[in-house]
N, C-alpha and C positions, 0 to 999 in steps of 0.2 A: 621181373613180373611187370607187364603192358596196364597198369591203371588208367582205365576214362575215370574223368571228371564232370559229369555235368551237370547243371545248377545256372543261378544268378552271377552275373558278373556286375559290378556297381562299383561306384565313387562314394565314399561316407564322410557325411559332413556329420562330425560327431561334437558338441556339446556338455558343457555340464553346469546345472543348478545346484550352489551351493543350499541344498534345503531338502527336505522330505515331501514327496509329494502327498504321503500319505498323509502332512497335517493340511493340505488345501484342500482335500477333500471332505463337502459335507456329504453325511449319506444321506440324509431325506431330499438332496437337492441334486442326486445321480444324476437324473433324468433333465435336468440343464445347465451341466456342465457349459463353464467359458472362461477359459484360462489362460493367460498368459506367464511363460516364465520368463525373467530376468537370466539369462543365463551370462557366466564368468570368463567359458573358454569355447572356444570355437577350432578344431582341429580339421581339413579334408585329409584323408586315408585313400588309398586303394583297396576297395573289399569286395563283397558278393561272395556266397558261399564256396563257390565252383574255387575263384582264384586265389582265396583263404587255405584251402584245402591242399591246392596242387603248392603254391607257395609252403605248406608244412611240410610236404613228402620230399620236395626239390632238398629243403634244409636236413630233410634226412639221409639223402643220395640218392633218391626214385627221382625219375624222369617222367612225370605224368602226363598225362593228355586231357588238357580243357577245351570242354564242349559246352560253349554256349554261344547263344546272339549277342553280338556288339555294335553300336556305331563304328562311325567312320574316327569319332573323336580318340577311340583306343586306342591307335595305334599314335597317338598324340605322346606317348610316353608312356602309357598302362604294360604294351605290348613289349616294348624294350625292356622294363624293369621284370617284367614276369619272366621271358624268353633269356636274360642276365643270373636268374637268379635258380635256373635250370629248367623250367615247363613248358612243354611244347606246346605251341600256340598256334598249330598248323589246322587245325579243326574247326576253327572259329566260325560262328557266320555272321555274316555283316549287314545291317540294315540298312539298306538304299535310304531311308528315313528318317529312321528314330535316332536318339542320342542315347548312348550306355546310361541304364539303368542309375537310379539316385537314393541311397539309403540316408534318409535325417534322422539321427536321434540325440535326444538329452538323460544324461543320467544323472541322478541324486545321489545324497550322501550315503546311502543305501545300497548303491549297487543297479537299483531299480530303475528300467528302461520306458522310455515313452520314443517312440520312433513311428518313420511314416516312409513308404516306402513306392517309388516312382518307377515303376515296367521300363519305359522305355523298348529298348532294344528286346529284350527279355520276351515282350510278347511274343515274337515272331519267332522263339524257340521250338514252336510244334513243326518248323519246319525243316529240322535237322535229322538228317538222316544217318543213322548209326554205321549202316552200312559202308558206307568206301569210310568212316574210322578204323573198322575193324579189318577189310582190307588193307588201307594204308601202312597198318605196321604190321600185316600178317599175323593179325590175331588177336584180340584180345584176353587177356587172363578175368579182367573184372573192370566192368560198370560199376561207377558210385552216384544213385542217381540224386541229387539230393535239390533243394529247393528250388524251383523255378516255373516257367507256367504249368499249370495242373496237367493243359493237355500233352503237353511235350512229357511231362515228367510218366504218365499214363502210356506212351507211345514209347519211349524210350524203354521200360518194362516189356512191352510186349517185344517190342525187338529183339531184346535180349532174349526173350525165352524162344524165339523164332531161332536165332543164333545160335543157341545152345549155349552164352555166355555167363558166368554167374555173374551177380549183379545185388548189390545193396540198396537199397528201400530206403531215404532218409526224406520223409516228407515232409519233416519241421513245419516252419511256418504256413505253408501253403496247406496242411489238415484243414485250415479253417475255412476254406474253399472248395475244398472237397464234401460229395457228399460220400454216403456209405459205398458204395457201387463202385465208383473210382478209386476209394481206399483202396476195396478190397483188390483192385484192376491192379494197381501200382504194387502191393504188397505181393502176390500171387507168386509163389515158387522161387522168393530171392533167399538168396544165400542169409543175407545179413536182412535185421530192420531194426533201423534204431530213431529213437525218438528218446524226450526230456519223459519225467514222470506226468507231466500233466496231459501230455502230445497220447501219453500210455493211457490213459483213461477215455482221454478222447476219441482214439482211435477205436477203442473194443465199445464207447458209447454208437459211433455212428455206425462200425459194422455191424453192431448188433452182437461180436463174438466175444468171448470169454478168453484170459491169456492163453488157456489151455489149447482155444480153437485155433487162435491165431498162431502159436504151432506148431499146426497142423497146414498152415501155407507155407510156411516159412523154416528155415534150419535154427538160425541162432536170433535170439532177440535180444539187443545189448540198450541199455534205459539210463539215461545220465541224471544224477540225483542231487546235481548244484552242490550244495555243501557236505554233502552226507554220501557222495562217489558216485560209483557205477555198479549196476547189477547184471549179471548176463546169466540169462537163461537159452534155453534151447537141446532140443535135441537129444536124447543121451548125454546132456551136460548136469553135473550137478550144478545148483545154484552157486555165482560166483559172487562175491563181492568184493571191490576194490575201493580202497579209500581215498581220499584227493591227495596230493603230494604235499610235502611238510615244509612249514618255514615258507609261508608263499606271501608274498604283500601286494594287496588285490590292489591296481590303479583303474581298468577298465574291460567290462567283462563283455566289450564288443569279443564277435571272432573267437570266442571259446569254446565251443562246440566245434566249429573249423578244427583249431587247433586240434583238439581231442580224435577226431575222425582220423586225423593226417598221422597221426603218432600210431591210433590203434592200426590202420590197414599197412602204414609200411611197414608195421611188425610182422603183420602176417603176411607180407611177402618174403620178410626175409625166413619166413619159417616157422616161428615162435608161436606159442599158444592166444589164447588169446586171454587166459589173466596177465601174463605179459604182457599184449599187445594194449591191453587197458592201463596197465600202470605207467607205459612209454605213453600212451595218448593222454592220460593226467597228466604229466610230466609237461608234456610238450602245451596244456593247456592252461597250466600255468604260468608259461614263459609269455603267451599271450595275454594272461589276466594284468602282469605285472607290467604291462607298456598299454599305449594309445592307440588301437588300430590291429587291425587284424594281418599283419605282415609286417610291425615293426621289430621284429625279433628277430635273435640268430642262435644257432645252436651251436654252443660251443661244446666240442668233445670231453672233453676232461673235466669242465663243468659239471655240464647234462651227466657223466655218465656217478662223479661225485654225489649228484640230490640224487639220481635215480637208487645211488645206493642209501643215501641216509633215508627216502620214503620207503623204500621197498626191497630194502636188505643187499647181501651182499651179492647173491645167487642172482638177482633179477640183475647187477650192474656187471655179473661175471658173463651172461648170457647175450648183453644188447652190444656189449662191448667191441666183440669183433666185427660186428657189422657197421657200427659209427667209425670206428679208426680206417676201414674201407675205403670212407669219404675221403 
């Protein structure tokens, strides 16, 4: 199965404050905030949604295709470790300009994120064109279109349905740049749309539609619930739900959502449903919670395929089984 990837590509200078931020905050003194944190650890990553993503699927056996805008600084070693670690990097586009995009953020003892997040390269992603992608490899099976500039992400949707390509809707953090109009542009006739539960509220606030409307754009709507799993509606599907994987020891919850998407869609290329495809994408989003960084993981066979049975019984690690030993 031919997966695009596109999204943000970035370098993560990731941090952590030994402390809560929730006790720095006064509430009647919201409104002027000025804070500095002390922070203990200072890590840079390779991340962006796009090459978090293709990074999980490579680890699964898929050969994906990342599509996004980069500097000239990528190929400084970004491009070797990603293209080493199986994902074709042939699609890329390069900014005469800008420097790859830059994700800063600190995390508390909580798990809880404060980050800031630098375009760079990334801007100039409205000017990639889907087309000689999908010529290139004779085809695609599926677009995953997920965070990155609003209008590229808006453009990339429509090309797809030009194409007749299916295509997944993951507009995460960029919802809050959208307005109603563009959701609805981005969301329109995808296969797949997933978002966090809050992204879920958000979305049916600015379209204005109801989960039931939304659908009625869409086939399957798959909603990640942080501690309490995954729900997947859609379609002729009965309501699904999957719980997080067992036995997990949270280090850093950069790139978990990544992870998750990588595990659910390699599933569904090798075949499988998609409560499977969510309990392989738990699985696989755990091995991220449990490291630094949204690519410092590996999946190992006999491991992976051991938790996939202690989470989610013996049937789910009989089924994923013959596809990982493949690798």
């Amino acid at each position: 199965m031919k997966i695009a990837v596109t999204g943000s590509i970035a370098s993560d200078h990731l941090m952590h404050f030994p402390g809560r931020f929730a006790d720095q905050f006064i509430e009647e003194k919201l409104d002027k905030v000025s804070l500095s944190f002390l922070v203990d650890d200072l890590v840079v990553r390779r991340g962006g949604i796009a090459p978090n993503i293709c990074f999980g699927m490579a680890q699964l056996g898929l050969t994906p295709l990342l599509v996004g805008a980069v500097g000239k600084d990528f190929f400084d070693d970004y491009e070797g470790w990603l293209t080493g670690h199986g994902v074709d990097c042939e699609s890329v586009y390069v900014s005469k300009t800008a420097h790859t995009a830059r994700f800063v953020c600190t995390t508390d003892e909580d798990m809880c994120q404060i980050g800031s997040f630098y375009a760079g390269a990334m801007a100039e992603s409205d000017q990639i064109d889907l087309n000689p992608v999908n010529a290139r490899v004779g085809g695609l099976d599926l677009v995953l279109i997920s965070a990155s500039d609003p209008d590229a992400m808006v453009r990339h949707s429509k090309e797809c349905r030009e194409l007749g390509i299916p295509f997944a809707a993951d507009p995460s953090q960029q919802l809050a740049r959208m307005d109603g109009a563009k959701a609805k542009q981005l969301i329109e006739g995808a296969k797949f749309l997933l978002t966090n539960e809050y992204e879920n509220e958000l979305l049916q606030t600015k379209t204005g539609m109801s989960e039931a409307e939304i659908l009625d754009h869409v086939q399957v709507r798959v909603t990640t619930l942080g501690k309490d799993g995954v729900e997947i509606t859609g379609r002729g599907l009965d309501r699904i739900h999957v719980p997080i994987a067992r036995e997990v020891t949270a280090f850093d919850p950069t790139g978990v959502g990544d992870g998750f998407r990588a595990g659910f869609f390699a599933s569904l290329s090798w075949g499988l449903g998609v409560k499977r495809a969510a309990e392989v994408g738990s699985l696989l989003a755990a091995l991220v919670l449990e490291t630094a960084g949204g690519q410092e993981y590996s999946v190992e066979t006999s491991t992976f395929l051991r938790r996939l049975g202690e989470s989610y019984g013996p049937a789910c690690e009989a089924e994923v089984a013959p596809h990982l030993q493949q690798n």
